[in-house]
PDB file of N, CA, C and O in Angstrom:
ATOM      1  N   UNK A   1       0.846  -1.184   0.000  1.00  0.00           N
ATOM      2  CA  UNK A   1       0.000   0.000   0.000  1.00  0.00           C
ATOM      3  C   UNK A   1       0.885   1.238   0.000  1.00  0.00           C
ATOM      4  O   UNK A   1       1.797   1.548   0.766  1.00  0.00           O
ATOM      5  N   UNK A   2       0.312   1.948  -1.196  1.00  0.00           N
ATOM      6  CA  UNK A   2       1.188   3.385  -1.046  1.00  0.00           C
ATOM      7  C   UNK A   2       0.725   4.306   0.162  1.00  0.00           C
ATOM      8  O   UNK A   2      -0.390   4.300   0.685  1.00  0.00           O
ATOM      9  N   UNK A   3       1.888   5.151   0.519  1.00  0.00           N
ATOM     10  CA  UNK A   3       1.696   6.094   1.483  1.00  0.00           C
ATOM     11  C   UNK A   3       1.647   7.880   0.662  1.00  0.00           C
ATOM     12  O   UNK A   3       1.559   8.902   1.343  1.00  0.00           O
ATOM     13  N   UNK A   4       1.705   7.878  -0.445  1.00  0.00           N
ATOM     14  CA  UNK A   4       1.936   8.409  -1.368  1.00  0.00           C
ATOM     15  C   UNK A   4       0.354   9.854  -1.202  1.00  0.00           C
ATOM     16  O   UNK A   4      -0.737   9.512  -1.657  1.00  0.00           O
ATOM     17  N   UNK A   5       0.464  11.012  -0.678  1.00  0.00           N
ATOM     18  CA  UNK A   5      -0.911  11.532  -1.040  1.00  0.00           C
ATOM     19  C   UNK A   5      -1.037  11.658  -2.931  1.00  0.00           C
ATOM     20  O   UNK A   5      -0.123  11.953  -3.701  1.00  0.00           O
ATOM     21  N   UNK A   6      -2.541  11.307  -3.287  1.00  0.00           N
ATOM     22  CA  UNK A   6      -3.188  11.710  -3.981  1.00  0.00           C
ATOM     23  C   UNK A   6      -2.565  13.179  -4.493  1.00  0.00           C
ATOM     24  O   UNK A   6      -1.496  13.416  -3.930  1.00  0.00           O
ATOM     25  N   UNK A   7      -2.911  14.027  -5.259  1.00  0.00           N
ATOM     26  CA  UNK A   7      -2.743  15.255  -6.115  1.00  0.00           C
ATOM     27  C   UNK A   7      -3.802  15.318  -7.134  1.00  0.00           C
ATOM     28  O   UNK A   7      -4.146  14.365  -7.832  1.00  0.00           O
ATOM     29  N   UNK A   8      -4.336  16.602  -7.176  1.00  0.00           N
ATOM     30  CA  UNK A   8      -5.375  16.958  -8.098  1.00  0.00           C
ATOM     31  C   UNK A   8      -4.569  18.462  -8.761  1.00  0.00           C
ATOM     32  O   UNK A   8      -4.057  19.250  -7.966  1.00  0.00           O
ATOM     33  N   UNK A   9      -4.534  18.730 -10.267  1.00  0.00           N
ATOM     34  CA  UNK A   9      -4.044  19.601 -10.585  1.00  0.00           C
ATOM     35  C   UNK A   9      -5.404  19.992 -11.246  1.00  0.00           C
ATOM     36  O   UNK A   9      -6.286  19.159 -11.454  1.00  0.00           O
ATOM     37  N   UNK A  10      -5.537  21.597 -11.629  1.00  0.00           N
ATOM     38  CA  UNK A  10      -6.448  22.271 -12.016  1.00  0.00           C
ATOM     39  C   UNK A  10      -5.444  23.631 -12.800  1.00  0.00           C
ATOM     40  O   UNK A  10      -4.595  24.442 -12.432  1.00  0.00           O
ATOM     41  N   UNK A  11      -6.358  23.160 -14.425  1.00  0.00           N
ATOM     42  CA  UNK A  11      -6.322  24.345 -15.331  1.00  0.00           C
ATOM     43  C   UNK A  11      -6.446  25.728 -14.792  1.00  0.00           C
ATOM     44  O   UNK A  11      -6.556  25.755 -13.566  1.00  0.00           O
ATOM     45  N   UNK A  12      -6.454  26.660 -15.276  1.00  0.00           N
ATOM     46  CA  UNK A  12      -7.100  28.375 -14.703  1.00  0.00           C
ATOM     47  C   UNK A  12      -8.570  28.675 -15.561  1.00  0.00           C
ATOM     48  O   UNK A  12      -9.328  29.639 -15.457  1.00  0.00           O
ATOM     49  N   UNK A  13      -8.657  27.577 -16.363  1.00  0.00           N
ATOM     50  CA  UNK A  13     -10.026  27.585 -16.910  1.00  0.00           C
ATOM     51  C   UNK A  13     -10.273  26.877 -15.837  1.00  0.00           C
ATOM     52  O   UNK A  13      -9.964  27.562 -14.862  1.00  0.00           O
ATOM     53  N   UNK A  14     -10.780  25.578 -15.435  1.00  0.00           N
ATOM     54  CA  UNK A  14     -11.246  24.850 -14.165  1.00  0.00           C
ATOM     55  C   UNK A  14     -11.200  25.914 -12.760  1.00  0.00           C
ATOM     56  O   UNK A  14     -12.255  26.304 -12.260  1.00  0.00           O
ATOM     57  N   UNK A  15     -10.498  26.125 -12.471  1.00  0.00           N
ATOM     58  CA  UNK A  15     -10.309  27.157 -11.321  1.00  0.00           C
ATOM     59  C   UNK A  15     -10.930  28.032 -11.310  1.00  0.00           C
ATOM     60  O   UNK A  15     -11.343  28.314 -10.185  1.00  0.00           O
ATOM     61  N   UNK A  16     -11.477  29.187 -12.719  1.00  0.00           N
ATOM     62  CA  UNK A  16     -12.544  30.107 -12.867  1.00  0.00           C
ATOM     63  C   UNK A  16     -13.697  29.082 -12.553  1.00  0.00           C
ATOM     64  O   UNK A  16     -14.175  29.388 -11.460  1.00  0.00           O
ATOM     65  N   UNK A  17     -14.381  27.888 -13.136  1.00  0.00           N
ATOM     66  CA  UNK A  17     -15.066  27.170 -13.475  1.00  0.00           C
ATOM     67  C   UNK A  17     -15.536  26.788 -11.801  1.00  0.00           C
ATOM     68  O   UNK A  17     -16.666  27.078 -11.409  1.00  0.00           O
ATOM     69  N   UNK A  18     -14.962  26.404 -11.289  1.00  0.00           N
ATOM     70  CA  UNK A  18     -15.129  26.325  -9.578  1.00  0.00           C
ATOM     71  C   UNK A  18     -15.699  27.306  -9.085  1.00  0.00           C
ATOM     72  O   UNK A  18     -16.862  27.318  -8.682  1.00  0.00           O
ATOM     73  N   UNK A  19     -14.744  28.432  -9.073  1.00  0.00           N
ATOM     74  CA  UNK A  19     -15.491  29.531  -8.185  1.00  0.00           C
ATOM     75  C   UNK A  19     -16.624  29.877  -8.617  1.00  0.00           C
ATOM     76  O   UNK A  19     -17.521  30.193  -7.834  1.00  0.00           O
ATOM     77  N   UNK A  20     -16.800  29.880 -10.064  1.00  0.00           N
ATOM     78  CA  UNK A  20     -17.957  30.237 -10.364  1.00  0.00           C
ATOM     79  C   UNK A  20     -19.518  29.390 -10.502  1.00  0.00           C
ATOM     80  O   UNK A  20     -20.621  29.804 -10.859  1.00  0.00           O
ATOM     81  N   UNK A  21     -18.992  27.860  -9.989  1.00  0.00           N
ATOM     82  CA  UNK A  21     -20.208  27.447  -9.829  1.00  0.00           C
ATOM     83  C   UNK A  21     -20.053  26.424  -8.289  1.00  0.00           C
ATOM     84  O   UNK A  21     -20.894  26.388  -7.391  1.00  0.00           O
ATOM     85  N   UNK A  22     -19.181  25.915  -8.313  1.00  0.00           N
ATOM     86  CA  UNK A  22     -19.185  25.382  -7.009  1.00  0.00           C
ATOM     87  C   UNK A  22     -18.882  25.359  -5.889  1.00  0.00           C
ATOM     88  O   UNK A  22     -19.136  24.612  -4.944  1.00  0.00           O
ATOM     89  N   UNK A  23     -18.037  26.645  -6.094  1.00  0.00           N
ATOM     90  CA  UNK A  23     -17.758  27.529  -4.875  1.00  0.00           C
ATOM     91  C   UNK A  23     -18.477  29.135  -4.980  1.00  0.00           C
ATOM     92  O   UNK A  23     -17.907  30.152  -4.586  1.00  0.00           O
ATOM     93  N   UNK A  24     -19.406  29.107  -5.401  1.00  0.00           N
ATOM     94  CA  UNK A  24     -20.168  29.728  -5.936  1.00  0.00           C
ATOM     95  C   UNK A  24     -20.565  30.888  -4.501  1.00  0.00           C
ATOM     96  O   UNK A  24     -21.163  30.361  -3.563  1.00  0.00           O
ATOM     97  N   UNK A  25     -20.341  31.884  -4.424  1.00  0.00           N
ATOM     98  CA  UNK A  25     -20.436  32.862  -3.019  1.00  0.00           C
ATOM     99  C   UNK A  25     -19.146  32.676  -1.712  1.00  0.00           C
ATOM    100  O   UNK A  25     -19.112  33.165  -0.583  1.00  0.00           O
ATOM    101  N   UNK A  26     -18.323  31.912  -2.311  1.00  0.00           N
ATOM    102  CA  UNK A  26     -16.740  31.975  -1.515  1.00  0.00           C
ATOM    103  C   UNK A  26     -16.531  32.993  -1.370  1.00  0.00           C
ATOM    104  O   UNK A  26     -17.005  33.960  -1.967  1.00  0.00           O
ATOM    105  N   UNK A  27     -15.469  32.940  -0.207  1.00  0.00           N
ATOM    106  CA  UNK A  27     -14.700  34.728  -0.188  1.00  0.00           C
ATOM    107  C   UNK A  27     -13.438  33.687  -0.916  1.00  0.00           C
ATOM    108  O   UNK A  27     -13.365  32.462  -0.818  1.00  0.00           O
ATOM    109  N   UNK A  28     -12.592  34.533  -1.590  1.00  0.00           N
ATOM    110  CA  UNK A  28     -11.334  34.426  -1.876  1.00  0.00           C
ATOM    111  C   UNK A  28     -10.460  33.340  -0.749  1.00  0.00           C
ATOM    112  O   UNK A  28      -9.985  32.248  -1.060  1.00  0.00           O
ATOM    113  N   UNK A  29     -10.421  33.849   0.319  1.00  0.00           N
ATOM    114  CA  UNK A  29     -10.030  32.456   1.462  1.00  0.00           C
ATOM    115  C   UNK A  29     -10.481  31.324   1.664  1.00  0.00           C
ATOM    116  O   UNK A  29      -9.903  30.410   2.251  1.00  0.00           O
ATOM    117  N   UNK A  30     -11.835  31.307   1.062  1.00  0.00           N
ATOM    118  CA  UNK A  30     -12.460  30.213   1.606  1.00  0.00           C
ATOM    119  C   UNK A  30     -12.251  29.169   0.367  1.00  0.00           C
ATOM    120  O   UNK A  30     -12.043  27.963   0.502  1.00  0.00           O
ATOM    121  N   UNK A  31     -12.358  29.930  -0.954  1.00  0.00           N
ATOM    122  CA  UNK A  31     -11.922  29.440  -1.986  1.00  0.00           C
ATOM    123  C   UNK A  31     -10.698  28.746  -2.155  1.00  0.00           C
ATOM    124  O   UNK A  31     -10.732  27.640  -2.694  1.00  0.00           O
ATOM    125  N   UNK A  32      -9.587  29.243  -1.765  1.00  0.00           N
ATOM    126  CA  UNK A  32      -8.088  29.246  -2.392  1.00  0.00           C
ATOM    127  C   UNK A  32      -7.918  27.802  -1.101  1.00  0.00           C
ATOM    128  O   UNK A  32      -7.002  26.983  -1.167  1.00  0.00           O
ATOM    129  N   UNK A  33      -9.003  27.783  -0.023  1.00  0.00           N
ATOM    130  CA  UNK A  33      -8.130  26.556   1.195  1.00  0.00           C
ATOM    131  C   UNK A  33      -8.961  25.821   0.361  1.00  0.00           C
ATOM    132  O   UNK A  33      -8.333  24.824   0.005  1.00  0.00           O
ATOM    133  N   UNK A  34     -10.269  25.840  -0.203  1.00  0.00           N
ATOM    134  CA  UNK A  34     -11.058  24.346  -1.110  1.00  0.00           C
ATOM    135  C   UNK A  34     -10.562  24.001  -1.852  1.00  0.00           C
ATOM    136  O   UNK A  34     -10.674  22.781  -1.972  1.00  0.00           O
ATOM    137  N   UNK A  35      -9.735  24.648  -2.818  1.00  0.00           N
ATOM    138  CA  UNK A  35      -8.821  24.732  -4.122  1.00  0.00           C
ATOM    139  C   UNK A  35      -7.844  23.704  -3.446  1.00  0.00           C
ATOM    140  O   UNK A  35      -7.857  22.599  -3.988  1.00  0.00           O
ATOM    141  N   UNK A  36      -6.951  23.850  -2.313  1.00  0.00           N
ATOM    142  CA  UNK A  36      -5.936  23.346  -1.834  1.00  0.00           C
ATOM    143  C   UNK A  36      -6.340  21.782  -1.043  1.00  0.00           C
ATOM    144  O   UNK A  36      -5.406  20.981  -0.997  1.00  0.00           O
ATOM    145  N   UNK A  37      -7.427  21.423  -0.549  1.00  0.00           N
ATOM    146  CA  UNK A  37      -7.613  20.258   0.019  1.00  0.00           C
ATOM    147  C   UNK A  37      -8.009  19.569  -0.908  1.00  0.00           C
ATOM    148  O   UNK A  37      -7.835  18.353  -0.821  1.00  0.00           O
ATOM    149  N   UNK A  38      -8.567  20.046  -1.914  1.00  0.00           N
ATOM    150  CA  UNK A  38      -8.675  19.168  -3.224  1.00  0.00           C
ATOM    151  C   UNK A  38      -7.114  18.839  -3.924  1.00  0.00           C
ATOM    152  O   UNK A  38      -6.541  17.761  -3.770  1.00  0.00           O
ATOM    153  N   UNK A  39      -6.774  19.544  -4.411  1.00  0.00           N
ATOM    154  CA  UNK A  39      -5.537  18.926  -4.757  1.00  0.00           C
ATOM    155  C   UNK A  39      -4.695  18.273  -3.996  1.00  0.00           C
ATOM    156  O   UNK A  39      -3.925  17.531  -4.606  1.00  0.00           O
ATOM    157  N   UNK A  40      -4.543  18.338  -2.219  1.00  0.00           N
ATOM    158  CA  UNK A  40      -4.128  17.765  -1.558  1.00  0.00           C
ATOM    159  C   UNK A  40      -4.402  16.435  -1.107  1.00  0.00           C
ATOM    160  O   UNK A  40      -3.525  15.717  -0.626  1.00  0.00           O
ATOM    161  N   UNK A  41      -5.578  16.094  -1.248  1.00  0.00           N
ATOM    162  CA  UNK A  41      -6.851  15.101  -1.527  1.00  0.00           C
ATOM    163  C   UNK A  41      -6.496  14.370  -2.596  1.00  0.00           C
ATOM    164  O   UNK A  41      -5.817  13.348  -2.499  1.00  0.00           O
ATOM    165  N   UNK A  42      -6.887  14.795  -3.574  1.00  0.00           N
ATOM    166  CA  UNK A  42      -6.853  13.939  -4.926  1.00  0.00           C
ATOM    167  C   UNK A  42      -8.133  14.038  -5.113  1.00  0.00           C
ATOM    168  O   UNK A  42      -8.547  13.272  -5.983  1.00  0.00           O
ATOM    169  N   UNK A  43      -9.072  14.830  -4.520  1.00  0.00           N
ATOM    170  CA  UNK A  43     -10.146  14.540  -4.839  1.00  0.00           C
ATOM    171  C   UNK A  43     -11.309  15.511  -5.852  1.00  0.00           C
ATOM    172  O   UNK A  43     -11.369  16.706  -5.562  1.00  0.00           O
ATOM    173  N   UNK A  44     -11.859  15.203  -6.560  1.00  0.00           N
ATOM    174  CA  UNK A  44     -12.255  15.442  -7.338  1.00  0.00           C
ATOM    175  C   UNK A  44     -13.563  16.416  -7.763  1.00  0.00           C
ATOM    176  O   UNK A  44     -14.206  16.026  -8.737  1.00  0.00           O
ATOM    177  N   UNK A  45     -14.010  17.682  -7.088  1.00  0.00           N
ATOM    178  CA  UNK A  45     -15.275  18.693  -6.922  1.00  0.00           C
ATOM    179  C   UNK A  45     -16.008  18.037  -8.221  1.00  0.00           C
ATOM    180  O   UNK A  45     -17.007  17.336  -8.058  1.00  0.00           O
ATOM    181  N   UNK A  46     -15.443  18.304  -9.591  1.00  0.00           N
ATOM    182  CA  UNK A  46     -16.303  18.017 -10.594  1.00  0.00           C
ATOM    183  C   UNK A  46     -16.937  16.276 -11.030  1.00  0.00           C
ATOM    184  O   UNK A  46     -17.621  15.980 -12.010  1.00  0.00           O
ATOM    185  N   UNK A  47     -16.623  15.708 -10.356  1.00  0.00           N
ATOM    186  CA  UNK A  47     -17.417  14.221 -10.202  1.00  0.00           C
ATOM    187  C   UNK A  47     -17.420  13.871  -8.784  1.00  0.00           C
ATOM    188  O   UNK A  47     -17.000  12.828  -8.284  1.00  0.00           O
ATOM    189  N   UNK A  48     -18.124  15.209  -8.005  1.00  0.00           N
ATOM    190  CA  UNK A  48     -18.799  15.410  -7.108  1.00  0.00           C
ATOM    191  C   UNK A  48     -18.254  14.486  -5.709  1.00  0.00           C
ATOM    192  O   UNK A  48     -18.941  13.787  -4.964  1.00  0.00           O
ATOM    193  N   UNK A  49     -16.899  14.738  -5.662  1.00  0.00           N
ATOM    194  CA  UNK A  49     -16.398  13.548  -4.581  1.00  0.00           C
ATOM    195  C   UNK A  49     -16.213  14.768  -3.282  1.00  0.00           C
ATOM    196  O   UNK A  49     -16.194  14.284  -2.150  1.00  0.00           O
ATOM    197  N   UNK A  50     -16.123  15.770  -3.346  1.00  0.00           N
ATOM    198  CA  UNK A  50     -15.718  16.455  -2.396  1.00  0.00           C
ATOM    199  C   UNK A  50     -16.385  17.926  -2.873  1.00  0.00           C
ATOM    200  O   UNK A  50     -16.394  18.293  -4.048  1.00  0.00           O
ATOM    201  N   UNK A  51     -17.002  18.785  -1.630  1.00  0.00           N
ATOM    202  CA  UNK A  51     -18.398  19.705  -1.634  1.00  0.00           C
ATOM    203  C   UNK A  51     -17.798  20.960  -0.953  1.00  0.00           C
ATOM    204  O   UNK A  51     -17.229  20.752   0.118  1.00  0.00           O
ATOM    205  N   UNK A  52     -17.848  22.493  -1.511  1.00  0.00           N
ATOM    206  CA  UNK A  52     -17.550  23.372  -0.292  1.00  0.00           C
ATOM    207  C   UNK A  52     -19.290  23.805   0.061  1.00  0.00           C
ATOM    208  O   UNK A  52     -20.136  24.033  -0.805  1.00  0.00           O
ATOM    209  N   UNK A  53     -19.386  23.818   0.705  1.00  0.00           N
ATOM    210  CA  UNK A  53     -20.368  23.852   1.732  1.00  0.00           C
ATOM    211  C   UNK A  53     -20.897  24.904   2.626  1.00  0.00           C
ATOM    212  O   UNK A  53     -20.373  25.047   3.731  1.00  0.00           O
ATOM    213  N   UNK A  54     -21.549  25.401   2.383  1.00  0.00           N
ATOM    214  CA  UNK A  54     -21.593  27.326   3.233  1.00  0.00           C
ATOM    215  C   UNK A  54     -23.006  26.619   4.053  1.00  0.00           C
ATOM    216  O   UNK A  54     -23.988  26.028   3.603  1.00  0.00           O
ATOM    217  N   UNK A  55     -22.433  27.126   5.992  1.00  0.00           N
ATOM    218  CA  UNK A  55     -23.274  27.119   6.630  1.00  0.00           C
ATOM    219  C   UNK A  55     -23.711  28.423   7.728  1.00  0.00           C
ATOM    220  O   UNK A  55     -22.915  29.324   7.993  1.00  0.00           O
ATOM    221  N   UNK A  56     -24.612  28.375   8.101  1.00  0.00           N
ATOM    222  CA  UNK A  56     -24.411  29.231   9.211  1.00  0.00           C
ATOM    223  C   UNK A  56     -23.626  29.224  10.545  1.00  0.00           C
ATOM    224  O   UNK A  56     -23.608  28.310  11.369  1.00  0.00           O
ATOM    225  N   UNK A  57     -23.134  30.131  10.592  1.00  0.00           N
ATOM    226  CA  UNK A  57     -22.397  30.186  12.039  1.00  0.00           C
ATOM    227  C   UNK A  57     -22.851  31.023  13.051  1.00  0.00           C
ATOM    228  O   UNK A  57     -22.417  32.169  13.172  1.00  0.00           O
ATOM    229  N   UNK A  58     -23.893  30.427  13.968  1.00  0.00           N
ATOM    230  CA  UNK A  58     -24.567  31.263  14.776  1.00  0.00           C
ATOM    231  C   UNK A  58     -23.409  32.520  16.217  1.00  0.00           C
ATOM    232  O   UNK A  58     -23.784  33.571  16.736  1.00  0.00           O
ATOM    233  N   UNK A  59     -21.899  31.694  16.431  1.00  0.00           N
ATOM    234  CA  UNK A  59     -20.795  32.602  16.757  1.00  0.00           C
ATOM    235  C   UNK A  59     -20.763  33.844  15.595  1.00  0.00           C
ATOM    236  O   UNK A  59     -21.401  34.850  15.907  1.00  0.00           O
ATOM    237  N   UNK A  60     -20.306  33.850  14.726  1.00  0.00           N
ATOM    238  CA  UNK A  60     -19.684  34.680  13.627  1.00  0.00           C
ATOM    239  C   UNK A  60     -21.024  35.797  13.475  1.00  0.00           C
ATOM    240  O   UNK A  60     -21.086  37.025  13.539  1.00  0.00           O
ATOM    241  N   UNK A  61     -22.043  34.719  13.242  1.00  0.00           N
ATOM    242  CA  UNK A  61     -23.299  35.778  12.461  1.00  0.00           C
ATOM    243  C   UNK A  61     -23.342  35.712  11.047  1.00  0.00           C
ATOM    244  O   UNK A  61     -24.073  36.419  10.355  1.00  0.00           O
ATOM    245  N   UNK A  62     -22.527  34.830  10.609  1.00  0.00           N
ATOM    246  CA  UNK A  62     -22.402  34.281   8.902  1.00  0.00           C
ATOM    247  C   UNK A  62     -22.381  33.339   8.622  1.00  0.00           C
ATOM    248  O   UNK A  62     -22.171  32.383   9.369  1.00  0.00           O
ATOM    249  N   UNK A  63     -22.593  33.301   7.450  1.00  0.00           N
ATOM    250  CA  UNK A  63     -22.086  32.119   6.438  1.00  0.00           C
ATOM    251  C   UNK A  63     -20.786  31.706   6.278  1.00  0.00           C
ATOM    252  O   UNK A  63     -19.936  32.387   5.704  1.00  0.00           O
ATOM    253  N   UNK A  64     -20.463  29.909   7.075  1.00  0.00           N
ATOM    254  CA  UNK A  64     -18.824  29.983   6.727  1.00  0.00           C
ATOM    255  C   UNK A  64     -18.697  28.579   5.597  1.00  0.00           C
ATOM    256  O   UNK A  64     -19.435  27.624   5.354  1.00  0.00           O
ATOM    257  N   UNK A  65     -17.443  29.008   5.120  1.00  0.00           N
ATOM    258  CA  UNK A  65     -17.742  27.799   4.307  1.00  0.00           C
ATOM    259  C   UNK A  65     -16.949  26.229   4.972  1.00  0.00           C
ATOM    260  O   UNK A  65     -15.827  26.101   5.461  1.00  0.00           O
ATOM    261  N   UNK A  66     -18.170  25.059   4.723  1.00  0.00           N
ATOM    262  CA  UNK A  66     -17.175  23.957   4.950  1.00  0.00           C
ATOM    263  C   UNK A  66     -16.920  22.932   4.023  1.00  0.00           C
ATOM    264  O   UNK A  66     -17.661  22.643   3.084  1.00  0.00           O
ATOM    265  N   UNK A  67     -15.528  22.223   4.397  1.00  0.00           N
ATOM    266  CA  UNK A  67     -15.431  21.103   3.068  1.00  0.00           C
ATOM    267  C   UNK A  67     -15.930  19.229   3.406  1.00  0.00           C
ATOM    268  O   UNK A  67     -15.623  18.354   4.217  1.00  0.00           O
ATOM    269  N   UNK A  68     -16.525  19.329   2.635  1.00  0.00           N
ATOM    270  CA  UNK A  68     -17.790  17.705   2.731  1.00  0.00           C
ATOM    271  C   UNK A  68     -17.410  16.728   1.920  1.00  0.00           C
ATOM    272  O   UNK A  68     -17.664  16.923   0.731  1.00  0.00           O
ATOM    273  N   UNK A  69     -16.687  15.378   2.298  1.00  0.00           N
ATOM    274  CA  UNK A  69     -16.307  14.804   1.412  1.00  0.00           C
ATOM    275  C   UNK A  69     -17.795  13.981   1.075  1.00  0.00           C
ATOM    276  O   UNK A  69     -18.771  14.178   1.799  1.00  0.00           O
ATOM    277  N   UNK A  70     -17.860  12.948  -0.216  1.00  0.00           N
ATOM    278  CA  UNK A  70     -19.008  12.320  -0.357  1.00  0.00           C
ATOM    279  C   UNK A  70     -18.437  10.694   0.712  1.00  0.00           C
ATOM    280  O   UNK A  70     -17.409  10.380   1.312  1.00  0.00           O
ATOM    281  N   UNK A  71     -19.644  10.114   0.487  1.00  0.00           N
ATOM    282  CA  UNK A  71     -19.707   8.818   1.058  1.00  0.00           C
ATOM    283  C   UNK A  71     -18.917   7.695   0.194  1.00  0.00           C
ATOM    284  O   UNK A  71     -18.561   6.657   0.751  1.00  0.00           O
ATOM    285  N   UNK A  72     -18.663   7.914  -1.109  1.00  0.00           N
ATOM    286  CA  UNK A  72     -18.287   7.201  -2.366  1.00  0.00           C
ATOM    287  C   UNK A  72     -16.409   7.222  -2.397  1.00  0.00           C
ATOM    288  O   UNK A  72     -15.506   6.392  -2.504  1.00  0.00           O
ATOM    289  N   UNK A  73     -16.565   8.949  -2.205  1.00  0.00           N
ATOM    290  CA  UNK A  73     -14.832   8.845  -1.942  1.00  0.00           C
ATOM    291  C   UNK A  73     -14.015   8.603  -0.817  1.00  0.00           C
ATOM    292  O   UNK A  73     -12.798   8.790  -0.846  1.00  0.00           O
ATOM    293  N   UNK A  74     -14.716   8.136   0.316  1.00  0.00           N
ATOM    294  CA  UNK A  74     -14.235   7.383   1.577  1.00  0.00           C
ATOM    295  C   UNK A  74     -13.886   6.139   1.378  1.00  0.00           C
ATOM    296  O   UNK A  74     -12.768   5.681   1.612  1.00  0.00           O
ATOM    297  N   UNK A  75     -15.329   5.221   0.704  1.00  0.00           N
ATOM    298  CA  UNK A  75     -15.228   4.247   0.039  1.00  0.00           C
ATOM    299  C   UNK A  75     -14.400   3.365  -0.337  1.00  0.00           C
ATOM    300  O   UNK A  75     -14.107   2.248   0.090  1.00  0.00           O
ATOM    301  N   UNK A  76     -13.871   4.324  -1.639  1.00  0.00           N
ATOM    302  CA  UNK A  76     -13.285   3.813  -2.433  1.00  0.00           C
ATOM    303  C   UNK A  76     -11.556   3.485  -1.900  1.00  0.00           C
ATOM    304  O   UNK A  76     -11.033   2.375  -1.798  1.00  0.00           O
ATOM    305  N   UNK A  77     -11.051   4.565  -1.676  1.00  0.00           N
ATOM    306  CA  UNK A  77      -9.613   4.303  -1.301  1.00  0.00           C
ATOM    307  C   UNK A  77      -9.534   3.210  -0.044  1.00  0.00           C
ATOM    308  O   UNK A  77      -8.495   2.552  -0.005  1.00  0.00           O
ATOM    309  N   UNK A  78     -10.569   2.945   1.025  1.00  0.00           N
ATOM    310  CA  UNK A  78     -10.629   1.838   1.733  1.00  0.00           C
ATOM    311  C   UNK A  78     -10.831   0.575   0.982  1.00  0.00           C
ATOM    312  O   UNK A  78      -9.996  -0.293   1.238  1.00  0.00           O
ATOM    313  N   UNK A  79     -11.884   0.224  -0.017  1.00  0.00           N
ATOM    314  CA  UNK A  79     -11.698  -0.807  -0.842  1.00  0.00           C
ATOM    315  C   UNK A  79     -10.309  -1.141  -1.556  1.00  0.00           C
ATOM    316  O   UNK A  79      -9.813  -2.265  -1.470  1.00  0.00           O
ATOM    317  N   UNK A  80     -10.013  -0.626  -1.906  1.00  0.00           N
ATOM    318  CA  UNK A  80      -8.735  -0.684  -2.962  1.00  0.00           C
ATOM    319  C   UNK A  80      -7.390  -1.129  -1.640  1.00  0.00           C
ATOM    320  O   UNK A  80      -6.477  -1.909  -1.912  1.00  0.00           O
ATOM    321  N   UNK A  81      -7.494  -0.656  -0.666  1.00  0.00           N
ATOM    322  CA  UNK A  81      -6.373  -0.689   0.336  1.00  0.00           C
ATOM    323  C   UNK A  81      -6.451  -2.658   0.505  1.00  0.00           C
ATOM    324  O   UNK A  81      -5.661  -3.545   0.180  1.00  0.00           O
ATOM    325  N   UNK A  82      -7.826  -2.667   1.175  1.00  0.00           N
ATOM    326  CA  UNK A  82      -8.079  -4.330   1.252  1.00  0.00           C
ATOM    327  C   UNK A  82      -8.194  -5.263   0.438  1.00  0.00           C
ATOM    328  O   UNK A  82      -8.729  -6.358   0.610  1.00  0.00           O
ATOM    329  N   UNK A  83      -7.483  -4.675  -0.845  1.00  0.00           N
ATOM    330  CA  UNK A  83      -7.509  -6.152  -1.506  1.00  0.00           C
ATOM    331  C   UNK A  83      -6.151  -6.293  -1.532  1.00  0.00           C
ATOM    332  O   UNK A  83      -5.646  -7.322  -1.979  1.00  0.00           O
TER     333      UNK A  83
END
């Protein structure tokens, strides 16, 4: 078993393409750390493996954003480990 992290690289077309729909109301910070756990990840926003996520924060008084992996990309890298 590799110990190796995953890597996701992204075009500057893809990267407009993000903010503008699936990070869709990011601040710039909240953006650039989703940008970074994805590629740090390996995981994939556009075949929906990993979500930024805006909730309320009843401390703050805003909307913060959080990152949601899916149920599929937990999954998978545990399957693959056990065989």
């Amino acid at each position: 078993m590799s110990t190796e992290l995953a890597t996701i690289a992204f075009t500057p077309e893809k990267l407009d393409l993000l903010k503008r729909t699936i990070c869709q109301g990011s601040t710039d910070d909240e953006f650039e750390l989703f940008a970074n756990v994805c590629r740090r990840t390996g995981l994939d926003p556009f075949a929906r493996q990993i979500f930024a996520v805006k909730r309320w924060d009843s401390q703050l008084k805003r909307n913060t954003m959080a990152v949601q992996v899916s149920r599929s990309s937990i999954r998978v890298p545990n399957a693959e480990s056990s065989s």
